[in-house]
Kinemage of the C-alpha trace (Angstrom):
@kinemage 1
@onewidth
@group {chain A} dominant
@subgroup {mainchain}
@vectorlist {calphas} color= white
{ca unk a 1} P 7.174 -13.667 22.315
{ca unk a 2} L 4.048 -12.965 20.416
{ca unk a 3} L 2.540 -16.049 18.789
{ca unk a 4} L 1.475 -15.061 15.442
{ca unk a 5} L -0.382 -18.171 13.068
{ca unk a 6} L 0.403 -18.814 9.796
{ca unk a 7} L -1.312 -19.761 6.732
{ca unk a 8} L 0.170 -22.174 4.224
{ca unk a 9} L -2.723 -23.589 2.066
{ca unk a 10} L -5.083 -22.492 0.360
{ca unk a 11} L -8.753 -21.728 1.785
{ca unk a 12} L -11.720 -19.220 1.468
{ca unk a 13} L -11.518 -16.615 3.226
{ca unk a 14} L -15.204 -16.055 4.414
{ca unk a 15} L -17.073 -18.488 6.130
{ca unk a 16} L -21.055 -19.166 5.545
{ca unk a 17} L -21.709 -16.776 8.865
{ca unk a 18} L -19.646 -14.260 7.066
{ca unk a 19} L -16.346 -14.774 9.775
{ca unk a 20} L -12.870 -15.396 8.569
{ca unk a 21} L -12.675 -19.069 8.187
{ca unk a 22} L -8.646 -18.877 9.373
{ca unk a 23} L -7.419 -15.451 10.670
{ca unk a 24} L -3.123 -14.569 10.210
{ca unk a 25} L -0.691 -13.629 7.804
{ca unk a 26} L 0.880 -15.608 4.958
{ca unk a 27} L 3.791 -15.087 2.814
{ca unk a 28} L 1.547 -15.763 -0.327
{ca unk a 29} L -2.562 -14.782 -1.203
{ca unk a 30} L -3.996 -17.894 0.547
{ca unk a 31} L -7.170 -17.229 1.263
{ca unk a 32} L -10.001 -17.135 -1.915
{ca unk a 33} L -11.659 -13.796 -1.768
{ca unk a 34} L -15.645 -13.855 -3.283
{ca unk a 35} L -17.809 -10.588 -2.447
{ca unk a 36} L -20.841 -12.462 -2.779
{ca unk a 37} L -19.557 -13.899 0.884
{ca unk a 38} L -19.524 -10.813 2.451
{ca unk a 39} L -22.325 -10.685 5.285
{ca unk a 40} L -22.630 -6.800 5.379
{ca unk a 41} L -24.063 -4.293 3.727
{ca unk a 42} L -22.654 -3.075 0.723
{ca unk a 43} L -21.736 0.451 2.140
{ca unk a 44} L -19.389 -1.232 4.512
{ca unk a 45} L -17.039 -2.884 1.809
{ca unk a 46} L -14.352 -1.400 0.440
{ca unk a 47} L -11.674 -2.776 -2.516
{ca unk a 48} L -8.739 -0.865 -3.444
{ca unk a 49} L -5.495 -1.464 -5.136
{ca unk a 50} L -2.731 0.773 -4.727
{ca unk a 51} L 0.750 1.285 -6.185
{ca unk a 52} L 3.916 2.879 -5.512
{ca unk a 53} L 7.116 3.428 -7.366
{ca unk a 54} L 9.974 5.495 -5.497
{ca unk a 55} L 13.424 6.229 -7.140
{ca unk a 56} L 16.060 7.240 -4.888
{ca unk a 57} L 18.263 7.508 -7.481
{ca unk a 58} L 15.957 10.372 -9.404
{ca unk a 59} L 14.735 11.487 -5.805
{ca unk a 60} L 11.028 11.108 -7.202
{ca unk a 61} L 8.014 8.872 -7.458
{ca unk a 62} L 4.518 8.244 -8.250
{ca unk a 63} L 1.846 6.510 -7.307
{ca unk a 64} L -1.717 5.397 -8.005
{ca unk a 65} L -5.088 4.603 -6.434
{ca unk a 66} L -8.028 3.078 -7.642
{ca unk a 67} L -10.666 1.742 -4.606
{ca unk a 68} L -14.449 1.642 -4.441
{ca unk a 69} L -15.667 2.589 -0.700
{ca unk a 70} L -19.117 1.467 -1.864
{ca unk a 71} L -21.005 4.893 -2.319
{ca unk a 72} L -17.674 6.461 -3.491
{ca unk a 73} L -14.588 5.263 -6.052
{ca unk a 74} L -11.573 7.174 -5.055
{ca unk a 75} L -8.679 7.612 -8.327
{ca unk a 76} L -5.852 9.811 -7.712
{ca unk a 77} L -2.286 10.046 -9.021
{ca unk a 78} L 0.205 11.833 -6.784
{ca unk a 79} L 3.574 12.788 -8.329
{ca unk a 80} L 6.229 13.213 -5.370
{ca unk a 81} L 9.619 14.817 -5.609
{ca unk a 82} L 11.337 13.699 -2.666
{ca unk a 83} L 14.446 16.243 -3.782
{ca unk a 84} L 11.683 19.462 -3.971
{ca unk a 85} L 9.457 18.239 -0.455
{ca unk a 86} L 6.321 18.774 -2.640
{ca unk a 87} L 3.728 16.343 -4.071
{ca unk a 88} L 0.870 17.315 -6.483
{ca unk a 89} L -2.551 15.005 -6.933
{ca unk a 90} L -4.892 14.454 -9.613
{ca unk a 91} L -7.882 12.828 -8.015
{ca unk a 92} L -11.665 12.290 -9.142
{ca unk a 93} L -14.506 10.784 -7.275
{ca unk a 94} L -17.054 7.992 -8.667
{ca unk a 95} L -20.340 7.909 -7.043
{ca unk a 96} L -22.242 4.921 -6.194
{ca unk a 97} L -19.703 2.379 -7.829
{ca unk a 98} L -21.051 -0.450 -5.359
{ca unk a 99} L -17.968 -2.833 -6.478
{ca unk a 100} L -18.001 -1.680 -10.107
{ca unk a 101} L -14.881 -0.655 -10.252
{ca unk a 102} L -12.555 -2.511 -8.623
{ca unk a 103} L -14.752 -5.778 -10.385
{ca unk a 104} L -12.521 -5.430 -13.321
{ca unk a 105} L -13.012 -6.045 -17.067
{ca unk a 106} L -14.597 -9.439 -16.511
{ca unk a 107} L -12.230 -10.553 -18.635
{ca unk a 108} L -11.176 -13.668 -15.407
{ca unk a 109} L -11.910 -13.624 -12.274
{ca unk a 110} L -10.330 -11.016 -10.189
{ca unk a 111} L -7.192 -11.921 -7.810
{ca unk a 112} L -4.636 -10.158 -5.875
{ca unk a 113} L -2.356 -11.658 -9.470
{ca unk a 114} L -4.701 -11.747 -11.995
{ca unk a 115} L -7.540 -9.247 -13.819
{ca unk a 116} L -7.324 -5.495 -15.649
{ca unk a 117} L -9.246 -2.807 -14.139
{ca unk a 118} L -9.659 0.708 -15.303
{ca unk a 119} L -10.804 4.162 -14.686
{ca unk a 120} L -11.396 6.839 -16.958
{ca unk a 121} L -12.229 10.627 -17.161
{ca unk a 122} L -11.533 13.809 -18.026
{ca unk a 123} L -9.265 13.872 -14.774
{ca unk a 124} L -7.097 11.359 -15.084
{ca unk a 125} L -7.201 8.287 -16.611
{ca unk a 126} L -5.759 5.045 -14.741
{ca unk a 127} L -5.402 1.405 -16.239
{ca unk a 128} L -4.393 -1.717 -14.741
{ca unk a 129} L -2.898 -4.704 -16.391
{ca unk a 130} L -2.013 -8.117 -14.581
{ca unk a 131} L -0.412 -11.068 -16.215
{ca unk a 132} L 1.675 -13.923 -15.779
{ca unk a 133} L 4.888 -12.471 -13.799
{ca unk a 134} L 4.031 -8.889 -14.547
{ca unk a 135} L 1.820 -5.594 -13.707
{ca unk a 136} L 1.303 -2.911 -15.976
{ca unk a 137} L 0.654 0.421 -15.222
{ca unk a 138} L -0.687 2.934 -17.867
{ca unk a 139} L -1.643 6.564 -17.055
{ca unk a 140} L -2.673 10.073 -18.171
{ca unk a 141} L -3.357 13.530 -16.096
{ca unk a 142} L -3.678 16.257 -18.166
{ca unk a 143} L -4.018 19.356 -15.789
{ca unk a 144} L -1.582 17.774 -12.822
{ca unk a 145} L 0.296 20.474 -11.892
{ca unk a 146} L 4.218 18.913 -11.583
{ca unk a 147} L 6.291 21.839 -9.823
{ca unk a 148} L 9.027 23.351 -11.829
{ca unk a 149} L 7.626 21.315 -14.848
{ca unk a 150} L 4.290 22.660 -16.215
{ca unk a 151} L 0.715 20.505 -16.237
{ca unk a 152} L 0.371 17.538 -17.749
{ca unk a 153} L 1.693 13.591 -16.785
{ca unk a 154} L 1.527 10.613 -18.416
{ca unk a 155} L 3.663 7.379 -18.460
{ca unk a 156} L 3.879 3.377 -18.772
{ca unk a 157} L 5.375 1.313 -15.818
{ca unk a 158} L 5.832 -2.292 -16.055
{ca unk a 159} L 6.160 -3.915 -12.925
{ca unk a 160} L 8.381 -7.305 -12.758
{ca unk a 161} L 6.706 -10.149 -10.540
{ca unk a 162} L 9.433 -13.356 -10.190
{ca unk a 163} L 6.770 -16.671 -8.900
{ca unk a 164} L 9.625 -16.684 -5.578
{ca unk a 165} L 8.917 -13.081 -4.373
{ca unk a 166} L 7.366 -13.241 -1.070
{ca unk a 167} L 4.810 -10.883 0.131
{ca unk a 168} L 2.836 -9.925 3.374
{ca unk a 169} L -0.329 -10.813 3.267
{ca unk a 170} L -3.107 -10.516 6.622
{ca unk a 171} L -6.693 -11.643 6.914
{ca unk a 172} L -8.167 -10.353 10.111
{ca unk a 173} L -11.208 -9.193 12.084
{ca unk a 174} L -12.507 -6.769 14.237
{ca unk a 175} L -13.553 -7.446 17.861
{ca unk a 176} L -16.839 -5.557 18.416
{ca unk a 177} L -17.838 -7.458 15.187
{ca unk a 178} L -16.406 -10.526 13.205
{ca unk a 179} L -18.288 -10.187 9.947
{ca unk a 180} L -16.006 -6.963 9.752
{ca unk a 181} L -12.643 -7.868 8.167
{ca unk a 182} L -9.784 -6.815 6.446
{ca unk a 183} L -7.828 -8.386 3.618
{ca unk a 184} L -4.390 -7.074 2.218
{ca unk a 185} L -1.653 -8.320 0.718
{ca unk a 186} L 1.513 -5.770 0.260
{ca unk a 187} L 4.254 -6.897 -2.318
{ca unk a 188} L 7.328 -4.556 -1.998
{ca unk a 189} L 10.347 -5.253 -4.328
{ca unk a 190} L 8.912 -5.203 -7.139
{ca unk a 191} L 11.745 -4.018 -10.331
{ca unk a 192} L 10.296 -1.298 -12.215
{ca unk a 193} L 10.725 -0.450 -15.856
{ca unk a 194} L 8.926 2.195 -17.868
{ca unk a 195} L 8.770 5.969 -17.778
{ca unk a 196} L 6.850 8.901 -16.595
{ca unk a 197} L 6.581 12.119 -19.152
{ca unk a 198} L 5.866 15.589 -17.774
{ca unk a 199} L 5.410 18.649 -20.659
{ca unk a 200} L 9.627 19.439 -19.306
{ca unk a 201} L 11.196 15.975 -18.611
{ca unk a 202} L 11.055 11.906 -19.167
{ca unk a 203} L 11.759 10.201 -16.290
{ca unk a 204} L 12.798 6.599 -17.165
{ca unk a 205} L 12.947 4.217 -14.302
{ca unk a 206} L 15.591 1.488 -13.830
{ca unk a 207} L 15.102 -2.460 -12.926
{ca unk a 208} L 18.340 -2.754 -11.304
{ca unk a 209} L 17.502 0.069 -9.291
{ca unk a 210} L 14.054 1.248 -8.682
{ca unk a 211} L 11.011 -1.282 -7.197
{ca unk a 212} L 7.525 -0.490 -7.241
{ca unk a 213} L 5.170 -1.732 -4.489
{ca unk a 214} L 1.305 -2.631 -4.555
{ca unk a 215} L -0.887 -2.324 -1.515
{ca unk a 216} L -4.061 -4.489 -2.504
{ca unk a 217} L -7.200 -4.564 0.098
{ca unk a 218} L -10.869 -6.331 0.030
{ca unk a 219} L -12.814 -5.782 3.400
{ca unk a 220} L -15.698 -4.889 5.429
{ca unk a 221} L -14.721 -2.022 7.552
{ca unk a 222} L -16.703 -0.790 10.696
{ca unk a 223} L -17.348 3.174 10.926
{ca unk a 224} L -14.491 4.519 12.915
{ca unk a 225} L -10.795 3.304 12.032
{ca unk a 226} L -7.994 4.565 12.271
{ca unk a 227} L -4.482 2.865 11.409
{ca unk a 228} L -0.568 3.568 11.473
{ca unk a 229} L 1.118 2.194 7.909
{ca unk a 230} L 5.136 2.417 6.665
{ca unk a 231} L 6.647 0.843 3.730
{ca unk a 232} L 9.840 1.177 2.142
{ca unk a 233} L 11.925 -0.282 -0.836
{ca unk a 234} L 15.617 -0.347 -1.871
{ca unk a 235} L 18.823 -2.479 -2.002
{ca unk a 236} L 21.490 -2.806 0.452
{ca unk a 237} L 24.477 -4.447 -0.358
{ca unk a 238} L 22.999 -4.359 -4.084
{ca unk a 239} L 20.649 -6.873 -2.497
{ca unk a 240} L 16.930 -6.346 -2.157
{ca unk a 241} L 15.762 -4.945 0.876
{ca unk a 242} L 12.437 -3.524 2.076
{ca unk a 243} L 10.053 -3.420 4.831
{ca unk a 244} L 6.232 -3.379 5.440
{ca unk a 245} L 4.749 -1.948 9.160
{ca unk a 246} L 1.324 -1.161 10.663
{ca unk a 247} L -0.874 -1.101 13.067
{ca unk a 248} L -4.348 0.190 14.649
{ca unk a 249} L -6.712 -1.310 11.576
{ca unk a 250} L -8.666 -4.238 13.371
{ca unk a 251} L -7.731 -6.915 15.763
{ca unk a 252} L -4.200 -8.190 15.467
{ca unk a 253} L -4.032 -10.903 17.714
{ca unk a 254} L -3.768 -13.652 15.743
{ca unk a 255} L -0.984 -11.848 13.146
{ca unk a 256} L 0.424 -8.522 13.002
{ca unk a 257} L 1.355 -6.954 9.374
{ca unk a 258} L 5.113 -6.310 10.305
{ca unk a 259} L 7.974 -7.891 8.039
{ca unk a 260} L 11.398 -6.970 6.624
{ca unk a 261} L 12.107 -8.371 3.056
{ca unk a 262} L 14.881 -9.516 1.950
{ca unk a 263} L 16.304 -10.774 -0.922
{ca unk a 264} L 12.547 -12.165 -1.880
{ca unk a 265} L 11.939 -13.770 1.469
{ca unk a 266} L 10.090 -12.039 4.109
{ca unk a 267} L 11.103 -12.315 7.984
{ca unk a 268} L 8.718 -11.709 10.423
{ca unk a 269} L 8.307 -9.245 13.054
{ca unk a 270} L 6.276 -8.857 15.812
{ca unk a 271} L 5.066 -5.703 17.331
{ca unk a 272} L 6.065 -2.741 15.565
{ca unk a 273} L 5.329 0.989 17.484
{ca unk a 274} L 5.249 4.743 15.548
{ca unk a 275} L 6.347 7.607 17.844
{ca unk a 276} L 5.267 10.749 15.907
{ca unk a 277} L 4.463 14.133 17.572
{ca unk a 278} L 0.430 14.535 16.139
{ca unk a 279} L 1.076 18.659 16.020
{ca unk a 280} L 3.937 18.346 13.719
{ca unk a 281} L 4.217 15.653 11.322
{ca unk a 282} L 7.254 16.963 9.968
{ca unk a 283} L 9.172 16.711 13.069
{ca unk a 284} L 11.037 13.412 13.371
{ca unk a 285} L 9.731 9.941 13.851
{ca unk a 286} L 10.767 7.386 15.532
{ca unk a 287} L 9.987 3.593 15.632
{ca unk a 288} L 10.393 0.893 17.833
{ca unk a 289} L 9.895 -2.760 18.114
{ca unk a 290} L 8.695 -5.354 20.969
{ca unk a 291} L 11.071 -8.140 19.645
{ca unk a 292} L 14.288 -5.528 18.930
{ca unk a 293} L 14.483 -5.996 15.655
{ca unk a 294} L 13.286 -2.915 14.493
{ca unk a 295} L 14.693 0.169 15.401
{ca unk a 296} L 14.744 2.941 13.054
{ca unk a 297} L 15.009 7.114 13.216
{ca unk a 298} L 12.717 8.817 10.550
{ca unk a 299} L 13.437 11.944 8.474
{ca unk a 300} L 10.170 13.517 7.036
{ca unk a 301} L 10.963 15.596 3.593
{ca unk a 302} L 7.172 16.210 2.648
{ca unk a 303} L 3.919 15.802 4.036
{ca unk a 304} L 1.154 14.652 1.573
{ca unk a 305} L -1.981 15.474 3.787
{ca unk a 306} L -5.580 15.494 2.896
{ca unk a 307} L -8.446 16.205 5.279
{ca unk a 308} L -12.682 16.103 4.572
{ca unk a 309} L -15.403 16.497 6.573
{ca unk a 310} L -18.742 15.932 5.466
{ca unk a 311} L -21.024 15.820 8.564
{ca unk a 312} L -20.909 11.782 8.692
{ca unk a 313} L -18.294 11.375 6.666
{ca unk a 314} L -14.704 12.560 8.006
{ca unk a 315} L -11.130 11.677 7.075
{ca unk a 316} L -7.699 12.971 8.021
{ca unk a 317} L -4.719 11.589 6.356
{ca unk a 318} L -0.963 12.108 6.740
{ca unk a 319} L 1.348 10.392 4.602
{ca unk a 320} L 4.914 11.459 5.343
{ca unk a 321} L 7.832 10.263 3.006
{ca unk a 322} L 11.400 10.733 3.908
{ca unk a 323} L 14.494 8.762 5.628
{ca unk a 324} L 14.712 6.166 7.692
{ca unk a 325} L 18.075 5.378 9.585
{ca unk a 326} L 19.144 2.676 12.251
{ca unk a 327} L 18.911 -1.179 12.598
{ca unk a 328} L 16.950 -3.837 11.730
{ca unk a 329} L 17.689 -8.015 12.487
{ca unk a 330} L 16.586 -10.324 10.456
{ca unk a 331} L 14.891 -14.101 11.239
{ca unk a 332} L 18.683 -15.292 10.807
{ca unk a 333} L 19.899 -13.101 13.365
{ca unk a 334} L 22.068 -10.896 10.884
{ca unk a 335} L 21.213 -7.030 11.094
{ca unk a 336} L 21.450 -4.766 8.822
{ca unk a 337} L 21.756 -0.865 8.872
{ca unk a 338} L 19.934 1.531 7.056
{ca unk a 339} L 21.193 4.907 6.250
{ca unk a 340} L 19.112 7.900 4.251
{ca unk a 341} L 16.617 5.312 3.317
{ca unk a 342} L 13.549 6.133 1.211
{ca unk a 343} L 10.116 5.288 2.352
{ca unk a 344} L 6.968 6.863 4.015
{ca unk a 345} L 4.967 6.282 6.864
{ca unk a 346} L 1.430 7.496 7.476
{ca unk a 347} L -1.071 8.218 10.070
{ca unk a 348} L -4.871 7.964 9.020
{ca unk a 349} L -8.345 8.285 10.383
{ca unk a 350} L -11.475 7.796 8.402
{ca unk a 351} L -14.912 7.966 9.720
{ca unk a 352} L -17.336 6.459 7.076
C-alpha cells in the first residue's frame, strides 16, 4: 500500500532555500503560494488557470485557458462537440508577460478562491471573476469557427462553489532539483449555470445537470516534462460523481494526484496507470490501478491535438475526450459503475 502524506493546516508553500516546506496532497489549498519565494529564474515559472464545462446532456463543452509560461501567455478557447468528434480553438499568444497576467487586477491578493484576471484582444477576449462561493466566466471569440454554426462565440458561465466541496490539491518536487515544483489544485463538480451563444444557437447550461471543473497551477518547471492527465464530471445515481488522474509531472512519492469524488468528498487513490497505443490516439484506452479501485475502458470521440516546434522550444499535446466505462471503489468500499461516461484524458510533452 502506497503511503501517501497529507496536509491539513495551513503553511507556505516555499521554504527560504526555495524547497517545498511540506510535500503531498490535501483535500483543500493549504499551502500559501507567494512568487516572490520562488528560487528560479523567472523563465522557469509558469501560472495557469484552466476551466472546463462538459454537458452530456447537450453532448458539448467549452473550455478556457489563461497561463503565463514566463516569456509566453497562452489564451485559447476550444469549443468541443462531443456529438460531431470536432473541436475548434481560438488562441493568442502574449509575449514576455513575466507573471503579468496571471497577477490579476490587484484588486486582493491572488488565491486558488479569490482575485479577477483578464485577457484581452482582438482574438478572443477571456475574463475571470472569483468571489465568495462562485466563479464567473465571461467570454468573446469573434472569428472561432463553430462547425455547422458559423464564426463567432460568446457566453457567461457562472460557476457554483458550496465551502464543503472537496478538491485535489498536490504540492510536489522534482528529483534532479527541489527548487523545481509544482502546485495544482483541481476542483471537479462544480454546477454550472450560464450560456454559450454561437451566430446559429444558445446553448444554456443546467445546475442540476452540467459541472464545470478548474485546473489551477503555480510552479517552477524543469526543461523536459512530460505528464499523463484525465478528469471527468457527472452524476450517478443523481449523485455527484467525478474523478481526477495523472501522472509523469515531477516526483510523486510523497502523494500522487489520483481521487474519485463523490458527493463533495474526495477518496483517495493510489497509483493510477494510462494504457494508450502512442500511434493512434483514437484507438481505445485503457486504465488501471495498483490498489483495484480503478478500472475503467476508454472510448475516444475526438482528438484535440496541437504540436510546435521551435528549435528549443517543442510541445506535443493530445487531449482525447470520450467514454469511460467499468468500475471504480470508493474509500468505503462501495463501487460504482460507470457506463458512456464523459471525460478526457491527455498525453503531453513540452520541452521549454
Amino acid at each position: 500500500m502506497k503511503i501517501q502524506k497529507e496536509i491539513t493546516e495551513s503553511l507556505d508553500l516555499l521554504d527560504k532555500r526555495g524547497h517545498i516546506s511540506s510535500e503531498g496532497w490535501g483535500r483543500k489549498p493549504f499551502w500559501n503560494y507567494r512568487r516572490e519565494d520562488i528560487k528560479a529564474p523567472w523563465f522557469r515559472i509558469k501560472e495557469w488557470d484552466y476551466y472546463i464545462i462538459l454537458s452530456d446532456s447537450m453532448k458539448k463543452g467549452i473550455s478556457f485557458t489563461i497561463s503565463d509560461l514566463g516569456y509566453a501567455g497562452l489564451m485559447a478557447i476550444c469549443w468541443i462537440d462531443m456529438e460531431k468528434g470536432e473541436t475548434r480553438q481560438a488562441d493568442t499568444l502574449s509575449l514576455l508577460p513575466r507573471g503579468r497576467i496571471t497577477a490579476g487586477s490587484g484588486e486582493r491578493k491572488m488565491t486558488p478562491d479569490s482575485g479577477n484576471m483578464a485577457f484581452g484582444d482582438k482574438v478572443l477576449t477571456i475574463r475571470y471573476e472569483t468571489g465568495e462561493g462562485s466563479r464567473k466566466i465571461i467570454f468573446h471569440a469573434p472569428e472561432l469557427p463553430v462547425p455547422g454554426e458559423g464564426k463567432g462565440i460568446r457566453g457567461e458561465i457562472i460557476l457554483q462553489q458550496p465551502p464543503d466541496l472537496e478538491s485535489m490539491n498536490i504540492a510536489t518536487s522534482w528529483k534532479e532539483n527541489r527548487r523545481r515544483f509544482y502546485y495544482n489544485r483541481k476542483i471537479n463538480g462544480m454546477p454550472a449555470s450560464g450560456f454559450v451563444e454561437t451566430a446559429a444557437n444558445r446553448y444554456e447550461f443546467d445546475p442540476k445537470r452540467d459541472t464545470g471543473t478548474l485546473d489551477w497551477g503555480r510552479g517552477a518547471w524543469t526543461y523536459r516534462n512530460r505528464w499523463y492527465w484525465g478528469s471527468a464530471s457527472g452524476y450517478i445515481n443523481d449523485k455527484f460523481f467525478g474523478f481526477n488522474i495523472g501522472y509523469g509531472f515531477t516526483d510523486r512519492t510523497p502523494a500522487t494526484e489520483n481521487v474519485l469524488f463523490y458527493g463533495r468528498k474526495v477518496h483517495k487513490l493510489e497509483e493510477v496507470t494510462f494504457h494508450i497505443d502512442p500511434d493512434n490516439y483514437m484507438a481505445p484506452w485503457k486504465f488501471t490501478s495498483s490498489d483495484g479501485r480503478f478500472e475503467l475502458d476508454f472510448r475516444p470521440v475526438v482528438d484535440r491535438q496541437s504540436e510546435v516546434n521551435l528549435l528549443l522550444i517543442r510541445s506535443v499535446q493530445h487531449q482525447v475526450f470520450g467514454y469511460f466505462t467499468g468500475k471504480v471503489r470508493l474509500d468505503d468500499e462501495r463501487e460504482l459503475s460507470l457506463e458512456n461516461f464523459p471525460g478526457f484524458a491527455e498525453d503531453v510533452y513540452n520541452r521549454y
